[in-house]
N, C-alpha and C positions, 0 to 999 in steps of 0.2 A: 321706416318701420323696422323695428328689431322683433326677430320671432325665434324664442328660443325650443329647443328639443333638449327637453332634457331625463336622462333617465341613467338606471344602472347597467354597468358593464353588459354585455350581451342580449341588449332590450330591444336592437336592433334601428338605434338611431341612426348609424349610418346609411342601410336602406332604406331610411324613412327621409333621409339628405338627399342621397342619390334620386328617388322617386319625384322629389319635391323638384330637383332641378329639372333633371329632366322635360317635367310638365310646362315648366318657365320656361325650357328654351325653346317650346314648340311656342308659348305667345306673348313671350317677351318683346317690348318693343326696343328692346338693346343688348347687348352684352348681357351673358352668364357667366361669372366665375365661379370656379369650386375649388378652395383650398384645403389641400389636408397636410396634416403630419407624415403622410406615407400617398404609396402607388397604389394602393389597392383597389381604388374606387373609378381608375381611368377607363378602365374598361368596361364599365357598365355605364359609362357617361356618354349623353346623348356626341357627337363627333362637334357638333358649334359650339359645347361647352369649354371657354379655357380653363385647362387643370392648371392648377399649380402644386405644386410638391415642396410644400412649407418646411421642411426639411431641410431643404438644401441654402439655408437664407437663418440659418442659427437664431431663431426668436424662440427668448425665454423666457421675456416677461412680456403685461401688458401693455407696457409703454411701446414695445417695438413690435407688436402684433398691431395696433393703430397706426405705427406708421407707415407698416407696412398695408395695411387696407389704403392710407391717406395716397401711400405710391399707386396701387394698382387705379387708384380713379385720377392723378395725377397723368398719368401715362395713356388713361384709355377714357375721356368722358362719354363715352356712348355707352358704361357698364351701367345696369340698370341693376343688378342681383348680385348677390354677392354670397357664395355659401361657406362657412367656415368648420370644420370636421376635424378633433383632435386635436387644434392648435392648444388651448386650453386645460388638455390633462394633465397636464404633468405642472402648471404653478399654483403657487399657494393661494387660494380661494380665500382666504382668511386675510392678507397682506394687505396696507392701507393703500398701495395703489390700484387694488381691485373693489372699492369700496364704490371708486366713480367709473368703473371701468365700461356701465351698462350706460350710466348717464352721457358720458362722453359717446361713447357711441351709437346711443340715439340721437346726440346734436349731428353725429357727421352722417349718419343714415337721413336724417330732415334736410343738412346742408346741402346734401347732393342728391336729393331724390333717388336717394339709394336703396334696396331690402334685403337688409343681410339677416343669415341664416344662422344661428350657433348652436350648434349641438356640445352638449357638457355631459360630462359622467356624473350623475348622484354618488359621492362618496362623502355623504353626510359632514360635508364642512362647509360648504355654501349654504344661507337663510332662504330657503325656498320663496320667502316673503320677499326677498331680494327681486327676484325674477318673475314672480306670479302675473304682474301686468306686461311680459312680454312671453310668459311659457306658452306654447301651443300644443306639446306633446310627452307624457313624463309613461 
């Protein structure tokens, strides 16, 4: 299951990321990841949550943000959640390899009984129609 947050800069999706793990990792029956582009969000994260600090691993496109989700369940099958914050702002929304980027990863969220999170900024370049069958919060 893919569930996106998606809203304008300061709408406060990342505390709506951070809250949402949280809740998981109290009844998750595996693994919580929560990646971001920054540190910001480690310390309000529940202590069983793995951070990771996407930042440090140069992903700039889509193709190398999927391979990098494909690594973290490669490495660890007991992840059950997966929350992804920021990775996402800064590439072109419009680019043809974002066109499959929700499709393919709803094949690998089904693959591996996975539920990832992705919070996105609304800065009017993504078809909201795009995401409306995985949006939960705008």
């Amino acid at each position: 299951m893919i569930q996106v947050i998606y809203g304008k800069r300061g709408s406060g999706k990342s505390k709506k990321m951070v809250s949402l793990a949280n809740e998981q990792a109290k009844t998750a029956k595996g693994n919580v990841v929560f990646v971001d582009d920054d540190s910001r969000a480690i310390h309000e994260l529940d202590r069983d949550i793995r951070f990771i600090n996407a930042d440090e691993y140069a992903l700039t496109d889509y193709r190398s943000i999927y391979g990098f989700l494909c690594g973290i369940i490669a490495t660890n099958y007991d992840v059950t959640t997966i929350f992804v914050d920021g990775l996402l702002n800064g590439m072109d929304k419009k680019s043809e390899s974002s066109d499959k980027i929700f499709e393919k990863l709803q094949e690998f969220s089904e693959a591996h009984e996975i539920d990832l999170y992705i919070a996105m900024h609304d800065e009017g370049e993504l078809a909201v129609s795009e995401l409306e069958k995985y949006k939960v919060l705008s």
